[in-house]
C-alpha atoms as a printed R data frame, in Angstrom:
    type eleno elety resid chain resno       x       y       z
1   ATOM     1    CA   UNK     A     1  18.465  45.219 194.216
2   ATOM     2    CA   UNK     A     2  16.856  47.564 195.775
3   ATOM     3    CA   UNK     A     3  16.359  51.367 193.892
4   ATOM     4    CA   UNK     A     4  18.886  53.140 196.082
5   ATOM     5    CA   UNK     A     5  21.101  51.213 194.783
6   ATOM     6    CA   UNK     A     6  20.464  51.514 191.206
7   ATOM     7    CA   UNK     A     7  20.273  54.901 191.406
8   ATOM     8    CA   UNK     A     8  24.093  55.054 192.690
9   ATOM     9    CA   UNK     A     9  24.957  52.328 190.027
10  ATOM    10    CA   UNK     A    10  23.442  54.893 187.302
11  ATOM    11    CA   UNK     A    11  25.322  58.021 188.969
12  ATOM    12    CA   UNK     A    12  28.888  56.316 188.389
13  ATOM    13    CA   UNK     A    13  27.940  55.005 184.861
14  ATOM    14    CA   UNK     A    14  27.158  58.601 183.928
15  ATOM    15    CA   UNK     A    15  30.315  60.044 185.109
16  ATOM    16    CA   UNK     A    16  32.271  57.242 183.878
17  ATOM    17    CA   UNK     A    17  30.862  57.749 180.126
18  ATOM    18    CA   UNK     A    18  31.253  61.239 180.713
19  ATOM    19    CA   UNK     A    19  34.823  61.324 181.576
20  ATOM    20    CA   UNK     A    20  35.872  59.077 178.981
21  ATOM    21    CA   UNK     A    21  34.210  61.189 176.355
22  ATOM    22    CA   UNK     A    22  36.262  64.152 177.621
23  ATOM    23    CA   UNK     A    23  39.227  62.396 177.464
24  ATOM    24    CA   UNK     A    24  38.448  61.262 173.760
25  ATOM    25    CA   UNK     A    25  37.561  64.898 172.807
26  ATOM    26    CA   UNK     A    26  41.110  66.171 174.095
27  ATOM    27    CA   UNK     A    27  43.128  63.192 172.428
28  ATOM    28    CA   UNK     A    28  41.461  64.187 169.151
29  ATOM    29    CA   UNK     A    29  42.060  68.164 168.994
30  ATOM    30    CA   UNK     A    30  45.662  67.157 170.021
31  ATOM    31    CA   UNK     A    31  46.534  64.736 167.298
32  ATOM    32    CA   UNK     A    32  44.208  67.055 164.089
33  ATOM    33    CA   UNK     A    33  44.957  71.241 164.803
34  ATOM    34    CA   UNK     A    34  48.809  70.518 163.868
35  ATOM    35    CA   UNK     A    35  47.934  68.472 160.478
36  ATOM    36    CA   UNK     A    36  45.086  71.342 160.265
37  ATOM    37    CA   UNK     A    37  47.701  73.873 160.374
38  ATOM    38    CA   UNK     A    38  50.171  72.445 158.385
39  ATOM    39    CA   UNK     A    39  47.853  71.864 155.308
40  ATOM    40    CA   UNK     A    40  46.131  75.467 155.814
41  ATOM    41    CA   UNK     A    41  49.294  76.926 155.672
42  ATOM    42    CA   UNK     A    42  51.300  77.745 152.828
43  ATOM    43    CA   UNK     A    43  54.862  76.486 151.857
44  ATOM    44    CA   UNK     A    44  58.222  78.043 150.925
45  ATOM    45    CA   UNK     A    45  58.473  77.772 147.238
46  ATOM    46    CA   UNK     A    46  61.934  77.531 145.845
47  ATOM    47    CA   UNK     A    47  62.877  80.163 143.349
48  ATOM    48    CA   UNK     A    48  63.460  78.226 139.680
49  ATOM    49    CA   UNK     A    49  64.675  80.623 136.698
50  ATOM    50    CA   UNK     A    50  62.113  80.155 134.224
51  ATOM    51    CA   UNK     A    51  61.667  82.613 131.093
52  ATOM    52    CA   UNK     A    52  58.692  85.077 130.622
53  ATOM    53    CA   UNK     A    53  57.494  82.480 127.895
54  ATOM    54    CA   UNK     A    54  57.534  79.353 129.599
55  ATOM    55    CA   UNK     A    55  55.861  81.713 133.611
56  ATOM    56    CA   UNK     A    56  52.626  82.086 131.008
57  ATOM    57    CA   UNK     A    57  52.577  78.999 130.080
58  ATOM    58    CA   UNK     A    58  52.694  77.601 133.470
59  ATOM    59    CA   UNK     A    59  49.942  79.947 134.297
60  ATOM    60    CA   UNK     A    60  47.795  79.855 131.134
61  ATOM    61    CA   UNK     A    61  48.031  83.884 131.074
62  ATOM    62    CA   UNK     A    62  50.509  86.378 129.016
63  ATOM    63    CA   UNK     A    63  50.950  88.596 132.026
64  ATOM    64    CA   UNK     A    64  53.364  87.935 134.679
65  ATOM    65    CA   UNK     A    65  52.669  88.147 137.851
66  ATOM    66    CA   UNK     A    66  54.696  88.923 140.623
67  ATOM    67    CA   UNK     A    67  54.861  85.993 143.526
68  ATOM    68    CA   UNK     A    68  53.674  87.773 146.871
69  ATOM    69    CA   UNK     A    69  55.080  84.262 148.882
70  ATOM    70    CA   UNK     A    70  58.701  84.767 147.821
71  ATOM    71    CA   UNK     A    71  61.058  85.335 150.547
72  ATOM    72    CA   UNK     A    72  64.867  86.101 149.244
73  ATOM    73    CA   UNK     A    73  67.168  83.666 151.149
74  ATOM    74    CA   UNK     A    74  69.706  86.462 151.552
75  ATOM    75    CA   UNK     A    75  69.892  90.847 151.303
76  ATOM    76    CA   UNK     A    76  72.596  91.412 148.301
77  ATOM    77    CA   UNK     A    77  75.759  93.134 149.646
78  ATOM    78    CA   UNK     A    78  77.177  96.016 147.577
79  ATOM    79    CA   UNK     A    79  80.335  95.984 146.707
80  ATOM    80    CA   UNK     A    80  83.240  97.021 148.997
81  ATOM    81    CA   UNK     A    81  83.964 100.015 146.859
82  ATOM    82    CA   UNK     A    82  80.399 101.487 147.164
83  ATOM    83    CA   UNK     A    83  80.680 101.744 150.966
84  ATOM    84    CA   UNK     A    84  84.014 102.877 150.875
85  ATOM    85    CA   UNK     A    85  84.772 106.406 152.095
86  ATOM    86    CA   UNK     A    86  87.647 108.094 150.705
87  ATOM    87    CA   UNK     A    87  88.827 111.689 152.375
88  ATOM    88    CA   UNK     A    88  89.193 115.016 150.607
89  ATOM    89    CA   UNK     A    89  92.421 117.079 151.388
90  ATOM    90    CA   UNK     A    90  91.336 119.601 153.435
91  ATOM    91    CA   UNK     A    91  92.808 122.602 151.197
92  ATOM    92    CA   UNK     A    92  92.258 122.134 147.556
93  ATOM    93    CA   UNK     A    93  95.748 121.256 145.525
94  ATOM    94    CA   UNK     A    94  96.406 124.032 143.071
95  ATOM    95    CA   UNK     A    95  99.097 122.815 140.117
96  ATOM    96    CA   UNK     A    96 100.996 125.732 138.104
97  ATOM    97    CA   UNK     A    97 102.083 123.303 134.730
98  ATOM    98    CA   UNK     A    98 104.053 126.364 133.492
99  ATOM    99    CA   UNK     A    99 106.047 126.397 136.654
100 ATOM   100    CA   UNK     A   100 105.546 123.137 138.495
101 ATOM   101    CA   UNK     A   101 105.563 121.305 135.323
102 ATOM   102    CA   UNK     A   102 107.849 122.565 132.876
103 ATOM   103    CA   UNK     A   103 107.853 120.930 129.311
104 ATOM   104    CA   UNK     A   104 110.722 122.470 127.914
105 ATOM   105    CA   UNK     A   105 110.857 124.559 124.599
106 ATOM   106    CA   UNK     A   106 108.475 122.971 121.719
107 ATOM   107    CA   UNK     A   107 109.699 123.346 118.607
108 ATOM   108    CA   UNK     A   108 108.509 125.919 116.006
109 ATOM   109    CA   UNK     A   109 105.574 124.844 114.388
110 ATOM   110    CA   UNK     A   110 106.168 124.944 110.122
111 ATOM   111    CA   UNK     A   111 103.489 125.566 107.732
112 ATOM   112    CA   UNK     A   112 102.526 122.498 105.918
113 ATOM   113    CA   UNK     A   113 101.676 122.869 102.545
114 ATOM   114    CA   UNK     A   114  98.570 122.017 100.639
115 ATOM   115    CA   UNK     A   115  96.798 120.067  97.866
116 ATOM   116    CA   UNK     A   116  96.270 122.399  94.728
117 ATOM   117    CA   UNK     A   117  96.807 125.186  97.179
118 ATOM   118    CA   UNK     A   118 100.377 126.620  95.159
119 ATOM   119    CA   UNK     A   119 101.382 130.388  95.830
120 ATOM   120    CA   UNK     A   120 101.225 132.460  93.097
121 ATOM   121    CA   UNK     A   121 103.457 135.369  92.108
122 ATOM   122    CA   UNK     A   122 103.482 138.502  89.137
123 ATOM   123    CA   UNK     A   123 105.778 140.866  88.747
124 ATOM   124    CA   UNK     A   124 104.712 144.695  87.020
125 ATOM   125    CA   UNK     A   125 107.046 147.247  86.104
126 ATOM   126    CA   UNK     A   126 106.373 150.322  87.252
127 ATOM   127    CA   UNK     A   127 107.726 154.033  87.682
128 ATOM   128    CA   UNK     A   128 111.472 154.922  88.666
129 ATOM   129    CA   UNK     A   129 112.570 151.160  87.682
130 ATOM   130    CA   UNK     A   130 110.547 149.805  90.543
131 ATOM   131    CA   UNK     A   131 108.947 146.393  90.356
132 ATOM   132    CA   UNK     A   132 105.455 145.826  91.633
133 ATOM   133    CA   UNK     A   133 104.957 142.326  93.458
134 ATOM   134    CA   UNK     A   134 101.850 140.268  94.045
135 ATOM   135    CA   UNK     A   135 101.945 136.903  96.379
136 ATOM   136    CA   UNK     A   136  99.104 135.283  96.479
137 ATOM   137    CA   UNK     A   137  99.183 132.591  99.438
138 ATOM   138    CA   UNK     A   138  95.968 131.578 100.740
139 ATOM   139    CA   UNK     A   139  96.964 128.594 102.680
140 ATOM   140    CA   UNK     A   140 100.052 130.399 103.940
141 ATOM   141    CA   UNK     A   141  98.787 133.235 105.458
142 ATOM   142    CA   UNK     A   142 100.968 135.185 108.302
143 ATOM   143    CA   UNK     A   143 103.524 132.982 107.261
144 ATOM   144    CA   UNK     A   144 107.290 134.089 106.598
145 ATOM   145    CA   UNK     A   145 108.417 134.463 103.115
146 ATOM   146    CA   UNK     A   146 111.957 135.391 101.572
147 ATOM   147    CA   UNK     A   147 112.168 137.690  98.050
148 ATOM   148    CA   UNK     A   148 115.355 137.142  96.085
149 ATOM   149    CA   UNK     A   149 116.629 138.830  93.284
150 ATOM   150    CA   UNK     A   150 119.926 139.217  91.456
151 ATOM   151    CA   UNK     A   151 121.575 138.181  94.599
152 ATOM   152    CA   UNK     A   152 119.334 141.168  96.543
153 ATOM   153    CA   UNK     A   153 116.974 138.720  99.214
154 ATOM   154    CA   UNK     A   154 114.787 139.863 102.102
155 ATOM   155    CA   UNK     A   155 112.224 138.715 104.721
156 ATOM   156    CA   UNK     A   156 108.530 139.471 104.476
157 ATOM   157    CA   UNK     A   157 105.275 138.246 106.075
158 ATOM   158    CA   UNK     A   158 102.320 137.357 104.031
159 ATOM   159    CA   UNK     A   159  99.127 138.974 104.828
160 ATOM   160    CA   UNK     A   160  96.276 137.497 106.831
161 ATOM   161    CA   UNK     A   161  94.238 137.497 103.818
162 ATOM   162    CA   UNK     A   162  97.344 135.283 102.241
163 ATOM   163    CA   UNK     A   163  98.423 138.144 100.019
164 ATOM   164    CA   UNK     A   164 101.688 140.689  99.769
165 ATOM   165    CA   UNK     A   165 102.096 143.438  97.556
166 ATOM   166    CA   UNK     A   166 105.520 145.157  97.463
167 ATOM   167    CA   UNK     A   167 107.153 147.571  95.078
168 ATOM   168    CA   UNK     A   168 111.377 146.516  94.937
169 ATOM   169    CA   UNK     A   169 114.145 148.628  93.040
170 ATOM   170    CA   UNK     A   170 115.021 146.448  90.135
171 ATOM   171    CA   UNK     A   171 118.623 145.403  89.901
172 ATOM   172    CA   UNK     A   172 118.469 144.330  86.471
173 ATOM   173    CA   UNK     A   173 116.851 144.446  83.070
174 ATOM   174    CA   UNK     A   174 115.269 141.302  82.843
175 ATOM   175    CA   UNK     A   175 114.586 141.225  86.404
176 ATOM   176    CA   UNK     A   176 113.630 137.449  88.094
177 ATOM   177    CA   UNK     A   177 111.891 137.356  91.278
178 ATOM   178    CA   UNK     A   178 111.737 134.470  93.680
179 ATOM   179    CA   UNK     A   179 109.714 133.924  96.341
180 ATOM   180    CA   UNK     A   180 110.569 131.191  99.238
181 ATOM   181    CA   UNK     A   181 108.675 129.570 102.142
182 ATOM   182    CA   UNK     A   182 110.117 127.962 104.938
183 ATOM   183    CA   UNK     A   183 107.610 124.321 104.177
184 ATOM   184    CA   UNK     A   184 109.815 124.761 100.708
185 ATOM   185    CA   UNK     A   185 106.895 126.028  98.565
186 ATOM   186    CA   UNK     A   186 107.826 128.809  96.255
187 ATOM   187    CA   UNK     A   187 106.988 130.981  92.859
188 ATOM   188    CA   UNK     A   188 108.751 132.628  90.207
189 ATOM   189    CA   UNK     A   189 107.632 135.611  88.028
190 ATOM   190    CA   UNK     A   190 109.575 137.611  86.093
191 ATOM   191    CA   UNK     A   191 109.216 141.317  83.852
192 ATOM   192    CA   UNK     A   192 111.575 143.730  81.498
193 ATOM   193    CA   UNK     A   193 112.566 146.710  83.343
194 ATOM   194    CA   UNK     A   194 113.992 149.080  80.535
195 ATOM   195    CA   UNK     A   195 114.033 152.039  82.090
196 ATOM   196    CA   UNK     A   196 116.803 150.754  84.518
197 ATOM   197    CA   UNK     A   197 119.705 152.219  82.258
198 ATOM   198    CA   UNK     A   198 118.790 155.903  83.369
199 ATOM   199    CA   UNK     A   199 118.907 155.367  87.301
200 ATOM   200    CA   UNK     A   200 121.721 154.758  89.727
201 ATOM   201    CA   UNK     A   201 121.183 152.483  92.114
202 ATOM   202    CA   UNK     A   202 122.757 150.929  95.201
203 ATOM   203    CA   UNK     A   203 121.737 148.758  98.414
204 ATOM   204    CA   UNK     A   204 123.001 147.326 100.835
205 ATOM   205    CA   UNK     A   205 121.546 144.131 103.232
206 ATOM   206    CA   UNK     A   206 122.251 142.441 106.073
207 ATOM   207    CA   UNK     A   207 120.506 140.112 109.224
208 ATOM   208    CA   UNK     A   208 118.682 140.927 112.002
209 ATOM   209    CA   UNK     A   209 119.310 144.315 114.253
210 ATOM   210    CA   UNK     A   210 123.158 145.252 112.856
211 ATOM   211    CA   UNK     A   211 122.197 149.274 113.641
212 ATOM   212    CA   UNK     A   212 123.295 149.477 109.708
213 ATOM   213    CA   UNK     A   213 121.923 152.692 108.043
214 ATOM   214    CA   UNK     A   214 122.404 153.868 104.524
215 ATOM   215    CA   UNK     A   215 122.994 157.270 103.667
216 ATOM   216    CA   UNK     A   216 122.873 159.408 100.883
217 ATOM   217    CA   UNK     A   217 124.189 163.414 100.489
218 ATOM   218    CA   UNK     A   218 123.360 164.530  97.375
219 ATOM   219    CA   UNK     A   219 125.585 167.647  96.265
220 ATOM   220    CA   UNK     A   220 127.329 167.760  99.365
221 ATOM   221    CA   UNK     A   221 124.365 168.217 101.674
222 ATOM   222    CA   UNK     A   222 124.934 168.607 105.649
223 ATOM   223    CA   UNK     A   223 122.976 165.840 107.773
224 ATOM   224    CA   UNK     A   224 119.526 166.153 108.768
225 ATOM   225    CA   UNK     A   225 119.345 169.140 105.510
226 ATOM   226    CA   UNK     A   226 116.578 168.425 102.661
227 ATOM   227    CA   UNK     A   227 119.315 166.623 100.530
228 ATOM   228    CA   UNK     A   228 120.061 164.106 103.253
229 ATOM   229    CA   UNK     A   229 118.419 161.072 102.288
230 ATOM   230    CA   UNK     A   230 118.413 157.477 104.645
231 ATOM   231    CA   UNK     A   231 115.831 156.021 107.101
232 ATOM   232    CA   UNK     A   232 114.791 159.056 108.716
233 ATOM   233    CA   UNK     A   233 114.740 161.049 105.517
234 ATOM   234    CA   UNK     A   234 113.481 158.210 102.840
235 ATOM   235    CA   UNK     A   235 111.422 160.403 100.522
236 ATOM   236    CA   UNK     A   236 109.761 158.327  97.818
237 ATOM   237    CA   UNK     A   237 109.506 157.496  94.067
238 ATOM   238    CA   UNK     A   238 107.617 160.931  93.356
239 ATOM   239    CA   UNK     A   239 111.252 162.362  94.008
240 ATOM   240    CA   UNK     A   240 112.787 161.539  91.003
241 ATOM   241    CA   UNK     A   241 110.369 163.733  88.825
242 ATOM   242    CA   UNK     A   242 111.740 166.070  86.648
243 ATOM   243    CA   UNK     A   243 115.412 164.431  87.676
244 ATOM   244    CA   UNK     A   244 115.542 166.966  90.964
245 ATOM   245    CA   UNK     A   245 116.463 163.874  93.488
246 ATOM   246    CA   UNK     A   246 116.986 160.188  94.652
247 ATOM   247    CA   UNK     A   247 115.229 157.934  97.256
248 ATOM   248    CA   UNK     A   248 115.525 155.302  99.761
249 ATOM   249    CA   UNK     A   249 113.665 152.048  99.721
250 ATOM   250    CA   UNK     A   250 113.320 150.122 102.520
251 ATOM   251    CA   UNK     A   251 113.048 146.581 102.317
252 ATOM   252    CA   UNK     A   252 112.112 143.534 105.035
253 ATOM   253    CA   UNK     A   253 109.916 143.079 107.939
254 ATOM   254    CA   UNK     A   254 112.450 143.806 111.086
255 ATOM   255    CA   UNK     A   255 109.919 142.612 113.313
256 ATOM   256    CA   UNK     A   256 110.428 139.076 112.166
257 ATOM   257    CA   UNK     A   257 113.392 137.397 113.935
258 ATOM   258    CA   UNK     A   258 116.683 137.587 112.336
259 ATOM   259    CA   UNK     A   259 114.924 138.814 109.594
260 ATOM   260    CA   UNK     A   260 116.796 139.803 106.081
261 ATOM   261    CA   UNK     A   261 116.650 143.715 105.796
262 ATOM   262    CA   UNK     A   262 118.049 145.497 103.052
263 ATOM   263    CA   UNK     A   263 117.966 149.474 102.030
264 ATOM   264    CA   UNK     A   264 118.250 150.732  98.185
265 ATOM   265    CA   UNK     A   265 119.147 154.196  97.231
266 ATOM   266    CA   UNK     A   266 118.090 155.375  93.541
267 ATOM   267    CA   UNK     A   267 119.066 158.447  91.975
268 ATOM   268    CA   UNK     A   268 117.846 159.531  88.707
269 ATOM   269    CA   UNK     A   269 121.325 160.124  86.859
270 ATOM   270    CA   UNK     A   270 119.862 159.917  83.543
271 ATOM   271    CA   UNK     A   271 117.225 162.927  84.283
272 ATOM   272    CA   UNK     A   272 119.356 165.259  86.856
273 ATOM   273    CA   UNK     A   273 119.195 168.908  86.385
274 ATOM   274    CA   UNK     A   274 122.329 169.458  87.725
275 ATOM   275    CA   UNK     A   275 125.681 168.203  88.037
276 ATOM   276    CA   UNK     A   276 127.893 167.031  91.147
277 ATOM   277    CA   UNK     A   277 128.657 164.844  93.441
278 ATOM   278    CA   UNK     A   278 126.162 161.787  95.682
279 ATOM   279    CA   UNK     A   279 128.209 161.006  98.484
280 ATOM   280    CA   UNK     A   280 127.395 157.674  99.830
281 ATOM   281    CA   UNK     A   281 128.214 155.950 103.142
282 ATOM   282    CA   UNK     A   282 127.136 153.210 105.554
283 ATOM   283    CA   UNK     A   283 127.044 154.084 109.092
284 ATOM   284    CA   UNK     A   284 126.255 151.965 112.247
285 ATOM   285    CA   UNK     A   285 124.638 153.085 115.316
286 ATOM   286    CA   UNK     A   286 125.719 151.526 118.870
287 ATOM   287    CA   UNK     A   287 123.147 150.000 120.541
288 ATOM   288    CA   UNK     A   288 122.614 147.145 123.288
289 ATOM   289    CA   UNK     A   289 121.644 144.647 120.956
290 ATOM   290    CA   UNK     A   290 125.212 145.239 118.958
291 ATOM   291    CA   UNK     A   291 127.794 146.656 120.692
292 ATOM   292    CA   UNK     A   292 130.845 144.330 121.446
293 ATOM   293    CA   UNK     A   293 129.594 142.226 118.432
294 ATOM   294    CA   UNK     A   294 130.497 141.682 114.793
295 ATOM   295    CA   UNK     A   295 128.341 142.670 112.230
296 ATOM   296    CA   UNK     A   296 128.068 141.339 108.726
297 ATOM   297    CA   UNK     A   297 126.906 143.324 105.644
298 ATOM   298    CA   UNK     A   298 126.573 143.182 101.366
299 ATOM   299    CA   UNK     A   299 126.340 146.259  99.048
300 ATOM   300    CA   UNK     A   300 125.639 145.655  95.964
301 ATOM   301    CA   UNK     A   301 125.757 148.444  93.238
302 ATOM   302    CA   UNK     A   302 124.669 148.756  89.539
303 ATOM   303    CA   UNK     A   303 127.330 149.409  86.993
304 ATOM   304    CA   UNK     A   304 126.610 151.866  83.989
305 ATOM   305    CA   UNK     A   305 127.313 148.649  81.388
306 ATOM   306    CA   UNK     A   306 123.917 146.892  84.115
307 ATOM   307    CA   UNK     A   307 127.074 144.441  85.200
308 ATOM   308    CA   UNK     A   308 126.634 144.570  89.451
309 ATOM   309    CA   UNK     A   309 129.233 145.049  91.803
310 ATOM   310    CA   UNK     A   310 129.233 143.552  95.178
311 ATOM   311    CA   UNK     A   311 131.171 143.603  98.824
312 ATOM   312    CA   UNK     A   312 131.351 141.606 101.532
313 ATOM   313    CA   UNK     A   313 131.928 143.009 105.158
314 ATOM   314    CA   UNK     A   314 132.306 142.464 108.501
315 ATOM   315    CA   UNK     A   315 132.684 145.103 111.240
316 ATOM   316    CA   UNK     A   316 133.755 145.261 114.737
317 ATOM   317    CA   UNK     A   317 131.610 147.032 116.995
318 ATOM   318    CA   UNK     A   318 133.263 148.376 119.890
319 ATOM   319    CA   UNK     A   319 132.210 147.774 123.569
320 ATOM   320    CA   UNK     A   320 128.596 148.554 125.566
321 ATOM   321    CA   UNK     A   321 130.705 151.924 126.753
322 ATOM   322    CA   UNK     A   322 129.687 153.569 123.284
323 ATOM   323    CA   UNK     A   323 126.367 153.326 123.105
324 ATOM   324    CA   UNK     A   324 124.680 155.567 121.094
325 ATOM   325    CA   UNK     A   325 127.572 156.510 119.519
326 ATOM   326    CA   UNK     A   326 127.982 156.127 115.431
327 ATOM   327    CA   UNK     A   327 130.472 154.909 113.235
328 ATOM   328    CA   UNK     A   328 131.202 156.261 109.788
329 ATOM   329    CA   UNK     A   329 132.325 153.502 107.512
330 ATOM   330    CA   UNK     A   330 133.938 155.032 104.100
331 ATOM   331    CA   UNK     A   331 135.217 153.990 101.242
332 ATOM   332    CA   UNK     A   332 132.982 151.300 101.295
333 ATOM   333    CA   UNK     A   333 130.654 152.565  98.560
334 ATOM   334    CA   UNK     A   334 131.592 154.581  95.545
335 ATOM   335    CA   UNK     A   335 130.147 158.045  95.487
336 ATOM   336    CA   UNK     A   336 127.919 158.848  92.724
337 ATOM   337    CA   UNK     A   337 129.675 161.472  89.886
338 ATOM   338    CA   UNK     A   338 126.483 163.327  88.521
339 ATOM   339    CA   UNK     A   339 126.689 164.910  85.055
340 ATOM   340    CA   UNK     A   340 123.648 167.695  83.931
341 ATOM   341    CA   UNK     A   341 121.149 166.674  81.414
């Protein structure tokens, strides 16, 4: 063989070999960069609820670390009523309960009473027969009381403090006194009045706004003249020094509703200077809150011998056309017959 032709027989051997290592090369990067990649890569690890005990364990730490591969499978939806919106009137609703929503009339709230909380009462005699009372009511304070005695009863109002001092005419010797709440608590007291015997003495009570009036003329006095005695005219106890005149008491709260009122006249018979006549009489004013109604009334008066006398009455007032007008009612108490001393 000649060297030409072993030079050409080299050429192809070359380039054979070499194209069959090219063609091993590419086989071989095909079938290893996808294993490569797989095992350089990491996996999806499954979430598994383990406790913070058992993670450290695992991990041969005590502090738990966070995993940076985890991928949540899913974003948590909020409930329906998070994303819900709900509309706002437009003007804002404005509710009157007292009109729009009427309860209806509550009833009147009563005092209840309490534990070793009792009202107290004493009774003091005093000047011109009068009696002076003490309630002591702590836990019934501005509450409404009613004072009875010897059949004589009227409505007071006990202070905020829970006390009430009032001076009442004595209708008797041994005079009781009785003091009533409306929760049913009550006290009793009772004094010796001796210097009764040498006093005349009348009253006369009723309920709520009659327009009653008591009046008293002694020795024939005109109206409205110093020896007029009633409500506009009461004088006081220091009248009855020296036996020159009588006085009205006034009895009751009338700003309490339907309270008990009652008026006493005294005279001091046993001490008068001079002699004559007290001429007594209940009169009745019309007014809006009476007219056209009946009105209902006691006297009671004290008999020389103590014994009392009493009336009942009831009047007719006449129509709303006589307002303002007054009515004389006589014969209804016995004038007083004054002897000198």
């Amino acid at each position: 063989m000649s060297e030409e032709n072993i030079n050409v027989y080299r050429r192809y051997a070359l380039a054979g070999a070499t194209f069959s290592v090219a063609i091993s090369i590419g086989f071989l990067m095909q079938t290893s960069e996808p294993s490569y990649a797989a095992h350089r890569l990491p996996k999806a690890k499954t979430p598994v609820a383990t406790s913070d005990a058992t993670q450290a364990s695992l991990s041969g730490t005590t502090e738990i670390q966070p995993d940076q591969n985890y991928v949540p499978s899913a974003i948590p939806v909020p409930p329906q009523d998070a994303v819900a919106h709900q509309a706002l009137p437009a003007q804002p609703v404005v509710l009157l309960v007292s009109r729009d929503k009427p309860v209806g009339v509550l009833p009147q709230e009563e005092s209840t009473p309490f534990l070793n909380c009792k009202p107290s009462l004493t009774a003091e005699s005093g000047a011109a027969a009068m009696v002076n009372l003490t309630l002591l009511a702590p836990c019934l304070s501005g509450d409404r009381v009613t004072i009875h005695h010897s059949g004589l009863k009227f409505t007071e109002i006990v202070g905020v403090d829970g006390d009430l001092n009032v001076a009442v005419p004595a209708l008797s010797e041994k005079a009781v006194f009785v003091v009533a709440f409306t929760n049913g608590d009550g006290a009793v007291a009772q004094t010796t009045v001796d210097s009764l015997t040498f006093y005349d003495r009348v009253a006369v009570q009723w309920k709520g706004q009659t327009g009653l009036e008591l009046h008293a003329r002694e020795y024939g006095a005109a109206y409205g003249t110093t020896g007029h005695v009633w409500r506009g005219g009461p004088r006081d106890v220091s009248a009855v020094a020296g036996g020159e005149g009588g006085f009205l008491a006034q009895l009751g709260n009338p700003e309490t509703a339907d309270a008990l009122i009652a008026e006493v006249y005294t005279f001091p018979s046993g001490t008068a200077q001079n002699e004559g006549t007290v001429m007594l009489s209940l009169e009745a004013e019309v007014t809006a809150s009476n007219c056209n109604n009946h009105v209902s009334a006691q006297t009671i008066e004290v008999q020389p011998d103590g014994d009392l006398r009493t009336h009942e009455m009831e009047l007719s007032l006449p129509d709303c056309e006589a307002t303002g007008e007054f009515l004389v009612l006589k014969n209804l108490l016995e004038d007083l017959t004054i002897a000198s001393n």
